[in-house]
C-alpha positions in Angstrom: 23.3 251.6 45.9 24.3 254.9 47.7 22.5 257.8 46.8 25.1 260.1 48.1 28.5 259.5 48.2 32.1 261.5 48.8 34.6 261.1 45.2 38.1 261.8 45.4 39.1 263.9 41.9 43.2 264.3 41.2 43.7 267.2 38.4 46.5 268.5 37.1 46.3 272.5 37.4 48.4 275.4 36.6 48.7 277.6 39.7 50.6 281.2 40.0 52.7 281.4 43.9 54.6 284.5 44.5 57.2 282.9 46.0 58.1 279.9 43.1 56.2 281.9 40.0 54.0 279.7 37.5 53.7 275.9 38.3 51.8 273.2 37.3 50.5 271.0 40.1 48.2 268.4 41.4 45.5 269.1 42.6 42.6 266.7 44.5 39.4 267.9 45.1 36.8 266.3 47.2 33.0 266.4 45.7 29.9 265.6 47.3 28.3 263.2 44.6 24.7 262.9 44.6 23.9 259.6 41.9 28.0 259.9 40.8 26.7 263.5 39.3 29.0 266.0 41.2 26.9 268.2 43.5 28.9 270.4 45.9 33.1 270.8 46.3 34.1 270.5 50.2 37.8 270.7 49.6 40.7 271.2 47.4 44.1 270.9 48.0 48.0 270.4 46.6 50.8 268.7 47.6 54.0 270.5 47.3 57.7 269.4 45.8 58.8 268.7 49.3 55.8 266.3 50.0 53.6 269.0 52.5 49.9 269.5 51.6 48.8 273.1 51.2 45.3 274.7 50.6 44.2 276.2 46.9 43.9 279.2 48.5 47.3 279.9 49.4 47.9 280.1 45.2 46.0 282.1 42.4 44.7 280.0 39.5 45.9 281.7 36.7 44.4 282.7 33.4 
């Protein structure tokens, strides 16, 4: 049994682009998992209509 382990998390998100207004996306973070409890997030990112893959922080989550 691994003690620490990398999880792959797909959410759906609503995210605010100045460009394309509100939109609701996908978003996949990778978590640091320390006995599958999550411990630390070392990346999130989207992948857009036309199939590129873009950084969270490009977009504002909005409230």
């Amino acid at each position: 049994m691994k003690l620490v382990s990398v999880r792959r998390k797909t959410k759906n998100e609503k995210r605010f682009s100045e460009a394309m207004g509100m939109l609701t996306t996908k978003v996949v973070y990778i978590q640091k998992t320390l006995l599958n409890v999550p411990v630390k997030t070392l990346h999130k990112y989207r992948e857009t209509y036309y199939g590129k893959i873009k950084d969270c922080d490009d977009c504002r989550i909005s409230a």
